[in-house]
Biopython code that builds the backbone (N, CA, C, O; Angstrom):
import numpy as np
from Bio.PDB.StructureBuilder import StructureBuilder

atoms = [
    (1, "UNK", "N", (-70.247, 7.520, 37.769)),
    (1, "UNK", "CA", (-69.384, 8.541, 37.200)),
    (1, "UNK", "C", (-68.436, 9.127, 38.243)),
    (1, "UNK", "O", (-67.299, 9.388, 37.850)),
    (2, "UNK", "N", (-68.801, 9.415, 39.750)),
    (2, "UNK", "CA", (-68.330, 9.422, 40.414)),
    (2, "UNK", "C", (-67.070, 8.784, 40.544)),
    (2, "UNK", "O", (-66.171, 9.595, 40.767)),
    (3, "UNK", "N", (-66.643, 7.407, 40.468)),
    (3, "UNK", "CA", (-65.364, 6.373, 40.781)),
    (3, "UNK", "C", (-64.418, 7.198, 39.919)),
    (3, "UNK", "O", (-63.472, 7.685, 40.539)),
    (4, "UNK", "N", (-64.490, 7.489, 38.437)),
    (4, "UNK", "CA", (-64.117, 7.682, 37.674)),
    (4, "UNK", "C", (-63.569, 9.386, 37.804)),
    (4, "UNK", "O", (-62.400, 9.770, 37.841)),
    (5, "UNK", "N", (-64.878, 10.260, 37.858)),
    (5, "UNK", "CA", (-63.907, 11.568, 38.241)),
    (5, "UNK", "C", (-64.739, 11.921, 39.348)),
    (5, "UNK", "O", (-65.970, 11.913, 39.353)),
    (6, "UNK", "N", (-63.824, 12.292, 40.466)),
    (6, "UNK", "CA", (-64.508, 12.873, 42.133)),
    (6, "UNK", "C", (-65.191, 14.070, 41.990)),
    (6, "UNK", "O", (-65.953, 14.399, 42.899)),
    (7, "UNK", "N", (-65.032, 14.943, 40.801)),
    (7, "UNK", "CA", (-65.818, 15.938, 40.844)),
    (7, "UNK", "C", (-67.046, 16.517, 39.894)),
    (7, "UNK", "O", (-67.586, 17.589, 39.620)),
    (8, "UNK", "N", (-67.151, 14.861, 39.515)),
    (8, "UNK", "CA", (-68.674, 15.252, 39.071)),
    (8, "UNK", "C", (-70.044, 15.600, 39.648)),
    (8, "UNK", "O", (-70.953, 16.351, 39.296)),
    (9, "UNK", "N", (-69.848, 14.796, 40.629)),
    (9, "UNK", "CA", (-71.397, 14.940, 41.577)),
    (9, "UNK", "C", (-71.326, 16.128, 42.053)),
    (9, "UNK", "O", (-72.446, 16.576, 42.297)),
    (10, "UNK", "N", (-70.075, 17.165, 42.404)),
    (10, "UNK", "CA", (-70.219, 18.415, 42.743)),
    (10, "UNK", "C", (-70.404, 19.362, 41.882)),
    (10, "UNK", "O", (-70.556, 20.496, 42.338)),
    (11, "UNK", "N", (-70.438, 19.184, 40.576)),
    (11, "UNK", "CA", (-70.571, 19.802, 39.567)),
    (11, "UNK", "C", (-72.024, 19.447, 38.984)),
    (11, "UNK", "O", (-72.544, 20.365, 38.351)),
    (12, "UNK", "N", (-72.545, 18.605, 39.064)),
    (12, "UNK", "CA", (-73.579, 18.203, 38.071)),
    (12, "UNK", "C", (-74.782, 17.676, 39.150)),
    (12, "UNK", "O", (-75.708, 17.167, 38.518)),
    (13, "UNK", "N", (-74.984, 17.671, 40.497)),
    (13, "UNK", "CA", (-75.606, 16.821, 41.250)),
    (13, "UNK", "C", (-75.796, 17.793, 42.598)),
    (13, "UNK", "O", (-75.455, 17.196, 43.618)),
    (14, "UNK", "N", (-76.270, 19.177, 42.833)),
    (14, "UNK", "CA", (-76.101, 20.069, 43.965)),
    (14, "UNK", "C", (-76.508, 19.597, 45.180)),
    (14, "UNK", "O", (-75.899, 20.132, 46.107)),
    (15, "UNK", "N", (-77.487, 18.617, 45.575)),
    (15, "UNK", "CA", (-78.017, 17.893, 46.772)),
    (15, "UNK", "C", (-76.410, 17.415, 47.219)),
    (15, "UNK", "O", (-75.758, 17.710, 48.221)),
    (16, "UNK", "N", (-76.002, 16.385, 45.806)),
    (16, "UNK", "CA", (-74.704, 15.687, 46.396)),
    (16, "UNK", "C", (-73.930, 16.458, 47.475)),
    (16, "UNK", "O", (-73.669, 16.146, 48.636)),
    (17, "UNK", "N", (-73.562, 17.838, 46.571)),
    (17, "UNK", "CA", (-72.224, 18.322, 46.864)),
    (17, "UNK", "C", (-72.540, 19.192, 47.840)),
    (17, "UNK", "O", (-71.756, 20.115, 48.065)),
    (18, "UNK", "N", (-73.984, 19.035, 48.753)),
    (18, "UNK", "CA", (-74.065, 19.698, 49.730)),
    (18, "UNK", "C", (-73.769, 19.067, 51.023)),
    (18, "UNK", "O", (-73.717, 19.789, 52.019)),
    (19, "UNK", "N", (-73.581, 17.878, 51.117)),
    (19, "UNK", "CA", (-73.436, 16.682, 51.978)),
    (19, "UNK", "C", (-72.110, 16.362, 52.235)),
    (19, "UNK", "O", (-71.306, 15.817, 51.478)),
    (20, "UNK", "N", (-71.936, 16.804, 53.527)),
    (20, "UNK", "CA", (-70.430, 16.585, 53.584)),
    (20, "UNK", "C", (-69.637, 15.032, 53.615)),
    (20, "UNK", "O", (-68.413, 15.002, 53.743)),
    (21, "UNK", "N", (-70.302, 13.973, 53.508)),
    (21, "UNK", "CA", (-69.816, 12.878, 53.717)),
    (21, "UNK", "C", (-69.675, 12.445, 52.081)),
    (21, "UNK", "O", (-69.346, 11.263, 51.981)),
    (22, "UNK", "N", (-69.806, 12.965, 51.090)),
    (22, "UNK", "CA", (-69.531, 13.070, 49.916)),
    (22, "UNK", "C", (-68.825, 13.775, 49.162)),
    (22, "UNK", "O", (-68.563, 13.831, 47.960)),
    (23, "UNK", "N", (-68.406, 14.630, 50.649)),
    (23, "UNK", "CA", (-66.973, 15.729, 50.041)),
    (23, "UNK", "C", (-65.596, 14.956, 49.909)),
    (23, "UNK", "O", (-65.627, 13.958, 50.630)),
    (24, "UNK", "N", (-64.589, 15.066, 49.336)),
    (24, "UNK", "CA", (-63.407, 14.030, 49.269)),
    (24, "UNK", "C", (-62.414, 14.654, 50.747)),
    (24, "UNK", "O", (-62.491, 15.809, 51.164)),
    (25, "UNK", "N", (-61.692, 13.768, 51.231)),
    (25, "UNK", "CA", (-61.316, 13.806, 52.572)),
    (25, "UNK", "C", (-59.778, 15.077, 51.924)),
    (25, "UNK", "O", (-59.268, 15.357, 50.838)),
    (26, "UNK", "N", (-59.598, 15.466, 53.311)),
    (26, "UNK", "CA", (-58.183, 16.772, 53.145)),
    (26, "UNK", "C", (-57.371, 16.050, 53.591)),
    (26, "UNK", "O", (-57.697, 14.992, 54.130)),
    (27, "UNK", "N", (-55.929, 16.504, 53.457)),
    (27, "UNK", "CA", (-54.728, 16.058, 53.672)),
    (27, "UNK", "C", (-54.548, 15.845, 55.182)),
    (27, "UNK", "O", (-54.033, 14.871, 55.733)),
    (28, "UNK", "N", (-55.060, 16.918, 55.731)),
    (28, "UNK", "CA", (-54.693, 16.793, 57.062)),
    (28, "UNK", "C", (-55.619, 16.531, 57.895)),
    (28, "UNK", "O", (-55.460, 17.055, 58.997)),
    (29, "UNK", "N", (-56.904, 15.649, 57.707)),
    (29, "UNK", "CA", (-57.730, 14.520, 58.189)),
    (29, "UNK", "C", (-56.842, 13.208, 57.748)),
    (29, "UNK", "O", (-57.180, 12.109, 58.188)),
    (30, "UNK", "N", (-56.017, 13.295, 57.117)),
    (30, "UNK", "CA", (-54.948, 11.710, 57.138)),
    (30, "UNK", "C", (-53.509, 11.841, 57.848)),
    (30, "UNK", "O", (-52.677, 10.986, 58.152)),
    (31, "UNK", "N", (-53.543, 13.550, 58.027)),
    (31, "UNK", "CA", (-52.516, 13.455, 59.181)),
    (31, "UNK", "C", (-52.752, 13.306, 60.435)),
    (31, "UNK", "O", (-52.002, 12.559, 61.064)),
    (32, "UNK", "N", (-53.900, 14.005, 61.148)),
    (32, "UNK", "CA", (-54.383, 13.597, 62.039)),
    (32, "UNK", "C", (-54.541, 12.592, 62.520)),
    (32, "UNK", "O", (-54.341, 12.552, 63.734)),
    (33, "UNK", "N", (-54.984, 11.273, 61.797)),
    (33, "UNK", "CA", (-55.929, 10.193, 61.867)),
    (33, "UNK", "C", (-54.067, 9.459, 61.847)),
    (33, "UNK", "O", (-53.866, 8.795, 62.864)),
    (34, "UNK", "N", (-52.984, 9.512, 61.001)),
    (34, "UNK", "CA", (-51.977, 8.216, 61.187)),
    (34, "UNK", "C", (-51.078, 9.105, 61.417)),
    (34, "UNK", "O", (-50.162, 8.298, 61.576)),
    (35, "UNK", "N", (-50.411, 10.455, 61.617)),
    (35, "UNK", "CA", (-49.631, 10.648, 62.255)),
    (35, "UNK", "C", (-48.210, 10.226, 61.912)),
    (35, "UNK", "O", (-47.650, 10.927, 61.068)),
    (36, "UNK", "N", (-47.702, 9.462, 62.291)),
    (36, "UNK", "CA", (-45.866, 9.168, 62.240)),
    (36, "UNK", "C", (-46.206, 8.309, 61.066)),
    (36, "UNK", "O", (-45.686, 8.625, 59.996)),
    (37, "UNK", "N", (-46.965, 7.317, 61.099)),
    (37, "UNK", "CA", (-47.607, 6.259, 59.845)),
    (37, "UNK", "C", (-47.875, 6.936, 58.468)),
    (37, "UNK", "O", (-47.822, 6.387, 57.367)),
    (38, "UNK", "N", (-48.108, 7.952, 58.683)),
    (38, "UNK", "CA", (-48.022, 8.286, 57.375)),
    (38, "UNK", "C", (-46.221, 9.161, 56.798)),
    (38, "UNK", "O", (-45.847, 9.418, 55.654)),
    (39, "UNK", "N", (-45.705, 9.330, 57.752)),
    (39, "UNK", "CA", (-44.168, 9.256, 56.994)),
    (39, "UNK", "C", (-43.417, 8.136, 56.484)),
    (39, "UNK", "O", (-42.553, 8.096, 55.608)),
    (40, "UNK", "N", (-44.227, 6.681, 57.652)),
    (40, "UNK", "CA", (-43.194, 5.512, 57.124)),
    (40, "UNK", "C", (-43.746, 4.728, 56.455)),
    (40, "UNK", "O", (-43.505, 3.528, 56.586)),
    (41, "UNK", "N", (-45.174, 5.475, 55.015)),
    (41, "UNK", "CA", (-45.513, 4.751, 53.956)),
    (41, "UNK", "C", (-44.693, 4.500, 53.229)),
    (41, "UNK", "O", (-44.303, 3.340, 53.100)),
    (42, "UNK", "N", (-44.137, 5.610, 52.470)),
    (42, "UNK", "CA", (-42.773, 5.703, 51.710)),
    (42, "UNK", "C", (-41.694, 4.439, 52.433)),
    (42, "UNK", "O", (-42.144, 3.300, 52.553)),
    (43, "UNK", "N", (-41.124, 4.569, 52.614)),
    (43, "UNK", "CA", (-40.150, 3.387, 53.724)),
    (43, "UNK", "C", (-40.587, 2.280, 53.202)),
    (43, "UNK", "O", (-39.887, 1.846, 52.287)),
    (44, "UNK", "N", (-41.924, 1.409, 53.601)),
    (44, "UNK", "CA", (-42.207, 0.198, 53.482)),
    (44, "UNK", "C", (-42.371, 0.073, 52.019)),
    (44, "UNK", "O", (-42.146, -1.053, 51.573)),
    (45, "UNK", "N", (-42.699, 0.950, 51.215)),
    (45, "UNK", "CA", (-43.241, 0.543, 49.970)),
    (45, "UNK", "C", (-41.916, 0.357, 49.364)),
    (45, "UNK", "O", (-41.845, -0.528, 48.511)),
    (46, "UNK", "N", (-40.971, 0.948, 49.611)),
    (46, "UNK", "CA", (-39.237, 1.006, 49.150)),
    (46, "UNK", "C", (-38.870, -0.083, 49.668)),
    (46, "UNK", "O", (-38.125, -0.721, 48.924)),
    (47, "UNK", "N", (-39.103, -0.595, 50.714)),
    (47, "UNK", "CA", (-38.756, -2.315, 51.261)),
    (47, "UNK", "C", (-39.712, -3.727, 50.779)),
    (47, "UNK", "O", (-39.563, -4.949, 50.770)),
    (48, "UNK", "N", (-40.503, -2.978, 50.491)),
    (48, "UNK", "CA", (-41.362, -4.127, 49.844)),
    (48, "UNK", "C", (-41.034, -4.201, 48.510)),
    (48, "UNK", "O", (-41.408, -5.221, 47.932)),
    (49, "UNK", "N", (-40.207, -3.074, 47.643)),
    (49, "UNK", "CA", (-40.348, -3.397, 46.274)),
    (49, "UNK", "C", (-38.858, -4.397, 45.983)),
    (49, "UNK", "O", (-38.748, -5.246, 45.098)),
    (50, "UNK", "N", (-37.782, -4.002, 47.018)),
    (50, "UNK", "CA", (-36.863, -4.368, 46.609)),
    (50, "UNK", "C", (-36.949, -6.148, 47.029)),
    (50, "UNK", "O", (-36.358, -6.723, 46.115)),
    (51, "UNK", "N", (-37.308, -6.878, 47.749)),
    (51, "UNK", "CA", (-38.013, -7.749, 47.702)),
    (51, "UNK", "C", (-39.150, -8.489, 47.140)),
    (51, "UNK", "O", (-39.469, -9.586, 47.597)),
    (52, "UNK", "N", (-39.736, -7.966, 46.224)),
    (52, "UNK", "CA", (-41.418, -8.277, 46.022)),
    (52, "UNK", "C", (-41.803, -9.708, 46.310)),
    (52, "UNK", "O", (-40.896, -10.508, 46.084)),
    (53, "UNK", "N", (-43.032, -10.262, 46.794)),
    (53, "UNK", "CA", (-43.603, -11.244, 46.410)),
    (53, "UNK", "C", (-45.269, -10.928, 46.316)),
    (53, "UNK", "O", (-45.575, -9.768, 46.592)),
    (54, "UNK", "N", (-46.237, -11.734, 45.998)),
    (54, "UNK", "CA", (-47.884, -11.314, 45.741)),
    (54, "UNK", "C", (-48.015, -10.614, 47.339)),
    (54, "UNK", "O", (-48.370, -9.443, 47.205)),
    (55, "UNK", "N", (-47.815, -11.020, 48.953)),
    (55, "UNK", "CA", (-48.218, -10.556, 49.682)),
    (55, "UNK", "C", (-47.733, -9.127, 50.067)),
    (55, "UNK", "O", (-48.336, -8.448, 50.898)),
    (56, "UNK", "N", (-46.586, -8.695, 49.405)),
    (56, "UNK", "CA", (-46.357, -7.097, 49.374)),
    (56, "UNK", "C", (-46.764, -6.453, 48.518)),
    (56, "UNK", "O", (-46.859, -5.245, 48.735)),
    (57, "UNK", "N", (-47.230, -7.066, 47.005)),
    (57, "UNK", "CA", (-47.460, -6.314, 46.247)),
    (57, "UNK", "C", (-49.289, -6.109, 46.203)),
    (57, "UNK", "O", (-50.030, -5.297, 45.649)),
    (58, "UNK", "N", (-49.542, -7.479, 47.225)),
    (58, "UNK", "CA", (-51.227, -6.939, 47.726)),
    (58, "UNK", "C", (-50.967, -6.336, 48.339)),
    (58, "UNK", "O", (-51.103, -5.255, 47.766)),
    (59, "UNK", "N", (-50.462, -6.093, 49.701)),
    (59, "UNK", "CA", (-50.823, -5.112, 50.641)),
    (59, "UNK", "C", (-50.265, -3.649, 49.934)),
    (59, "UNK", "O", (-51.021, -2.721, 50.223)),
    (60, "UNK", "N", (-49.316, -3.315, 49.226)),
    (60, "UNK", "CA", (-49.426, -1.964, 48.261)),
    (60, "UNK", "C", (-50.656, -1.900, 47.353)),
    (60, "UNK", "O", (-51.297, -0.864, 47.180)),
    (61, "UNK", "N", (-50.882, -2.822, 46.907)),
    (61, "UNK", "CA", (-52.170, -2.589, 46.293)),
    (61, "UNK", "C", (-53.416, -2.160, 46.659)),
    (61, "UNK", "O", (-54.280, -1.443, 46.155)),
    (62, "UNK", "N", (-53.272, -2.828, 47.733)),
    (62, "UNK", "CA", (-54.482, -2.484, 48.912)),
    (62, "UNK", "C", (-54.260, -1.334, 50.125)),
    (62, "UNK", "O", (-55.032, -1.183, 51.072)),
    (63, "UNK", "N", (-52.985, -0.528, 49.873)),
    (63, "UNK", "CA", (-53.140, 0.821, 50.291)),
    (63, "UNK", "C", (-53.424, 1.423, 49.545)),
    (63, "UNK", "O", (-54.315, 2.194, 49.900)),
    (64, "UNK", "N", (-53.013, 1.563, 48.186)),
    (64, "UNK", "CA", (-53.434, 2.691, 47.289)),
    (64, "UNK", "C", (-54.415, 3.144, 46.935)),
    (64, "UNK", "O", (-54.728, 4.278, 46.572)),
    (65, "UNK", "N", (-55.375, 1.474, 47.120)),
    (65, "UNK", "CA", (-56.567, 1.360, 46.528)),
    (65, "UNK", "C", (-57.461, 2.159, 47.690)),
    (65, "UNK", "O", (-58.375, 2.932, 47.404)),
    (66, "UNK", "N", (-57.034, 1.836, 49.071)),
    (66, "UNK", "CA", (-57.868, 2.060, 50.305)),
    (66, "UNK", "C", (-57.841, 4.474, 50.368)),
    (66, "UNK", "O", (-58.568, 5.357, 50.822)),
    (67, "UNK", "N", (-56.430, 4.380, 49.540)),
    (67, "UNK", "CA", (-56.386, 5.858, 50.081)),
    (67, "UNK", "C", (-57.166, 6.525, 48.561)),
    (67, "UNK", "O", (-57.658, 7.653, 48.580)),
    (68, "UNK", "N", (-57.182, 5.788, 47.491)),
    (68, "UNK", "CA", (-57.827, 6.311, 46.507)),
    (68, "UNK", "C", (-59.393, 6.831, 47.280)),
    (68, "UNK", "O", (-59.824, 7.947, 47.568)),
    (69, "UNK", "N", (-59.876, 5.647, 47.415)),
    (69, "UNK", "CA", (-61.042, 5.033, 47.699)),
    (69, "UNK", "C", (-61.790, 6.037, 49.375)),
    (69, "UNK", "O", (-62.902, 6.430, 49.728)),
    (70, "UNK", "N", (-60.939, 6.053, 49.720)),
    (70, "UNK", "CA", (-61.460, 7.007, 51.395)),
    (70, "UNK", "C", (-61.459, 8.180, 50.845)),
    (70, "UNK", "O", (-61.737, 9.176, 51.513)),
]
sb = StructureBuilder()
sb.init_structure("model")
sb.init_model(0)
sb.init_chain("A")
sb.init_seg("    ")
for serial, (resi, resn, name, xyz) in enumerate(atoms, 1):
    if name == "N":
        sb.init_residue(resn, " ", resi, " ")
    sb.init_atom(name, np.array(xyz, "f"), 0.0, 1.0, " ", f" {name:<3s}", serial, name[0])
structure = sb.get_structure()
């Protein structure tokens, strides 16, 4: 139930939501961590679309999925 909505286990599961490695990450633990990289997401995804082929539209796929997912 979790995948589906992030704030069930904190609502319905109190052990869970006492555990911080089950808390969902903050904005600025992804600024920290990429820094300039995270301004020139935007950029590449605008260069990859106007081009597309499967290996840009995996690797967008596989950021979104990775920042859903962290």
């Amino acid at each position: 139930m979790t995948l589906f909505d992030p704030t069930y286990a904190s609502r319905n599961i109190p052990i869970i939501a006492s555990v911080s490695e089950h808390q969902s990450t903050t904005w600025t633990s992804y600024f920290f961590d990429l820094h300039l990289t995270l301004f020139l997401i935007p950029i590449g995804f605008y260069s990859s679309a106007r081009n597309p082929n499967y290996g840009k539209i995996f690797a967008g796929l596989y950021g979104i999925l990775a920042i859903y997912f962290s």
